[in-house]
N, C-alpha and C positions, 0 to 999 in steps of 0.2 A: 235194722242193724243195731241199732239203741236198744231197743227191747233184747236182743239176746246179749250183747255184752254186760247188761244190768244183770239179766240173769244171772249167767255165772261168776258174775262180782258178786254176787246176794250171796249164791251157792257156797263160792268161797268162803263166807261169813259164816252161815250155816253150821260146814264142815268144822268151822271154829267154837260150836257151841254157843253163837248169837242169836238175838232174836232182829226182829225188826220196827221199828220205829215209824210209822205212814203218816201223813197230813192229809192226803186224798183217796177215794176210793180205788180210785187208778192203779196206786201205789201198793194198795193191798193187796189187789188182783195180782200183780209183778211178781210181790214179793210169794203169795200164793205158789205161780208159776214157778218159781226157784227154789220149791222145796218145804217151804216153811209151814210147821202147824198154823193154826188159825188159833193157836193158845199163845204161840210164839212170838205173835202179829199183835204190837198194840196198833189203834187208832186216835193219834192226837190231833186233830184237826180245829182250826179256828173259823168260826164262823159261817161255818157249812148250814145247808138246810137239814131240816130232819129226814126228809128221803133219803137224803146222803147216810147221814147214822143207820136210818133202815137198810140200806143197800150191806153196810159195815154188820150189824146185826145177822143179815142173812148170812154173811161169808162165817161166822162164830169167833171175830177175832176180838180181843181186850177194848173195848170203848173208854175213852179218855175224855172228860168233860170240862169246856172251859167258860162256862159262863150259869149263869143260875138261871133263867128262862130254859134255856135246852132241858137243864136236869129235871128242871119241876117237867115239862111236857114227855121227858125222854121216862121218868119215873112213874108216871099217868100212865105212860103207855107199856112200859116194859118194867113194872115192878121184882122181876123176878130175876130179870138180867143184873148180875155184877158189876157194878162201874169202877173206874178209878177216876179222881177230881184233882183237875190242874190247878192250882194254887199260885197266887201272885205275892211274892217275900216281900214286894215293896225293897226292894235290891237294886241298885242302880250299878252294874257291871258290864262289862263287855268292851272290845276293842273301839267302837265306836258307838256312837247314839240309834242308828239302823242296826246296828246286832247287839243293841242291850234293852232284854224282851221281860224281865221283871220288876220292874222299876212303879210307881205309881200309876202314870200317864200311859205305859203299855196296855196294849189289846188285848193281852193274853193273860189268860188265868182270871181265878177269882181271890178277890181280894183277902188277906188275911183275915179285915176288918168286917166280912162279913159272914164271918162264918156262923154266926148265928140263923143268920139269912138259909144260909144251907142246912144246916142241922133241922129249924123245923121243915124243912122240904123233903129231909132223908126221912124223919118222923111220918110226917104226913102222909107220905106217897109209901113209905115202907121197903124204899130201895136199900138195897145192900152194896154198899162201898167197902170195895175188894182191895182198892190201892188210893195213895196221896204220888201225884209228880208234881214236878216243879223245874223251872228252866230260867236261870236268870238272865244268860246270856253268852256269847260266844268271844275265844279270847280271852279269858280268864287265866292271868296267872299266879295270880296270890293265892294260894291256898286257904289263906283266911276267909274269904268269900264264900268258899263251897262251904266250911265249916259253920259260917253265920246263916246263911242257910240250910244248913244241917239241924240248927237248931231251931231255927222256925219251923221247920217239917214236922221233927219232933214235938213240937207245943201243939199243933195243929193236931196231930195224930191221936192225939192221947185223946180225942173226942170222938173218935172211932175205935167201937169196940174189938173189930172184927177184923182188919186187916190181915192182904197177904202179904205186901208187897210195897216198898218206898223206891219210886224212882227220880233220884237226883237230878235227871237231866243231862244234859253236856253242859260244853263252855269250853273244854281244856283247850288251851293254847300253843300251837305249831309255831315254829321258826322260821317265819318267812324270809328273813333278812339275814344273810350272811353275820354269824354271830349272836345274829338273834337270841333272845329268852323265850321258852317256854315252860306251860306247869311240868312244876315236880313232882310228877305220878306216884313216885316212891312215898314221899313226904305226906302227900293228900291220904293215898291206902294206910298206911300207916297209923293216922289221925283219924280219918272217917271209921275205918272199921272197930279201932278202941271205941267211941265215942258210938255209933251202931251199933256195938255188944252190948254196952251198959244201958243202950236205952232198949235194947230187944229184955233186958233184964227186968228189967222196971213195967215195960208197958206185960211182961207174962207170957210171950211170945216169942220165937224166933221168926220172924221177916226175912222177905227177900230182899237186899240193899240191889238196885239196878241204877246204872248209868247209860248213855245212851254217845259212846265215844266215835263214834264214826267219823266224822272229819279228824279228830286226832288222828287215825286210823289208815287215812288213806289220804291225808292232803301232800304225804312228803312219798308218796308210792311211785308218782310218774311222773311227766315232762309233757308239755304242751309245746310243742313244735310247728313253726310257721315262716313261713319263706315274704321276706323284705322284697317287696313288690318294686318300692322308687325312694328317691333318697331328694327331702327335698327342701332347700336352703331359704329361710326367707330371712328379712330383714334383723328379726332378733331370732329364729331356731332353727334348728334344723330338724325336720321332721322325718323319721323311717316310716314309711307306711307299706303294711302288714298285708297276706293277703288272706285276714281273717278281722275279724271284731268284737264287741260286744255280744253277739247270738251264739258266738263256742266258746267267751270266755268273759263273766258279766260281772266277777267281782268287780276288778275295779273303780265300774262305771256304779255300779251298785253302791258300794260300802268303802270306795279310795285305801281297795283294798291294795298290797304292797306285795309283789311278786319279782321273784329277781331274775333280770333279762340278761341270756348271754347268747353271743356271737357266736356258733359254732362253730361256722363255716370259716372263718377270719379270726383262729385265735392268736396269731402277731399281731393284728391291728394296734395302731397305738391308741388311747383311750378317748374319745373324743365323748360331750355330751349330746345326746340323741333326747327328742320327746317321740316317743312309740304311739302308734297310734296305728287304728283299723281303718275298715274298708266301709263300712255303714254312713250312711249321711244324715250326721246328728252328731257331733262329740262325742268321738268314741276313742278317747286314750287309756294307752294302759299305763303309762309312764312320763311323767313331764321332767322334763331338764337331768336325765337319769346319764351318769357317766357309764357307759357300755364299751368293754374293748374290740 
């Protein structure tokens, strides 16, 4: 049932003139299955083995490289193949410290600071680097961020001859809270794309500029619905418990992520405060001391 509603969630993308963004092979095959060219399909994965890239290789989709061991071995072995290199801004952004992924201490990407390091490996091995990405993190709504990243891409890029394609990444920021702020998409296009022309100017080239928006995209699409099992009072709260958890819905527990809960079934209730909580045995809330009507 999962495999076909992804589907035709992909499809729907698709039909929009998107491409796709994968971490796992799994995810290639899916996206494969929904339609998509295998030109369409990057592969940005962290810390996979190289069987895994070989498996990515076989399907012909965009390889995305985030560490410099892979590249030297992945460039040994597949000189001829294309790559694109994740890149780490040293950018510390994101809604929290678990979704802010280019920072120093992140796992992901390679560091500004060594791009020497890759250059004589693209030398040596005689790979041909098609694209620069970069993802600093999730929840971003200062536009200034993307743009200070804009411009480390661009410093970085100018040491590759040959590029197709910059892709920025995501981050943009959703209103989870009643009122909530989120990025100013107008403002950011705006900005990036002046600032994208002049440097497509400069480097002699027109680029592909790509972002990778999908949770902007469909985080305010649906509704996650779940029926209040028992209602249950202790000394200091009172607890609803749910008859789901953590396993269909893991932000919280993940990233104390902030989702806004309402009563449907009871909308006179007067507003009393509830801590929400699932059915898993382990701490599994979605909401502590949250006033719900």
């Amino acid at each position: 049932m999962q495999l076909v509603e992804s589907k035709y969630f992909l499809s729907g993308g698709k039909n929009l003139g998107s491409g796709c963004d994968t971490v796992s092979i799994q995810e290639v095959l899916l996206a494969k299955i929904a339609g998509f060219s295998a030109s369409d399909i990057v592969f940005t994965p962290s810390g996979v083995s190289i069987e895994e890239l070989e498996m990515a290789v076989k399907e012909g989709v965009r390889i995305n490289i985030d560490n410099i061991s892979t590249l030297e071995q992945f460039g040994q072995m597949h000189p001829t193949i294309p790559v694109c290199i994740r890149i780490n801004p040293h950018i510390m952004a994101g809604g929290n410290s678990k979704i802010s992924v280019g920072h120093i201490d992140s796992k992901f990407g390679i560091s500004i600071h060594q791009m020497p390091h890759v250059l004589r490996v693209v030398e040596t091995t005689g790979l041909k680097v098609e694209g620069l990405h970069m993802h600093t993190g999730s929840d971003i709504y200062d536009v200034g961020v993307f743009l200070q990243g804009a411009e480390i891409m661009f410093s970085v890029a100018k040491n590759f001859k040959n590029l197709d394609y910059l892709d920025f990444g995501s981050g943009f920021k959703v209103p989870y809270k009643p009122d909530d702020i989120a990025t100013d998409i107008e403002e950011l296009g705006e900005k990036i794309s002046q600032r994208f022309n002049e440097f497509c100017t400069e480097y002699g080239k027109n680029l592909t500029l790509m972002f990778e928006p999908g949770k902007f995209l469909v985080s305010e699409a649906g509704y996650f619905f779940a029926k209040a099992n028992v209602v249950k009072t202790t000394t200091s709260s009172v607890f609803v418990g749910l008859d789901t958890g953590l396993n269909h819905l893991i932000r919280p527990m993940f990233y104390d992520a902030y989702h806004h809960i309402v009563n449907v079934t009871n909308t006179d209730e007067k507003p009393r405060i509830y801590t929400v909580v699932g059915y898993i045995c382990e701490t599994d809330t979605f909401a502590v001391n949250r006033v719900i009507h």
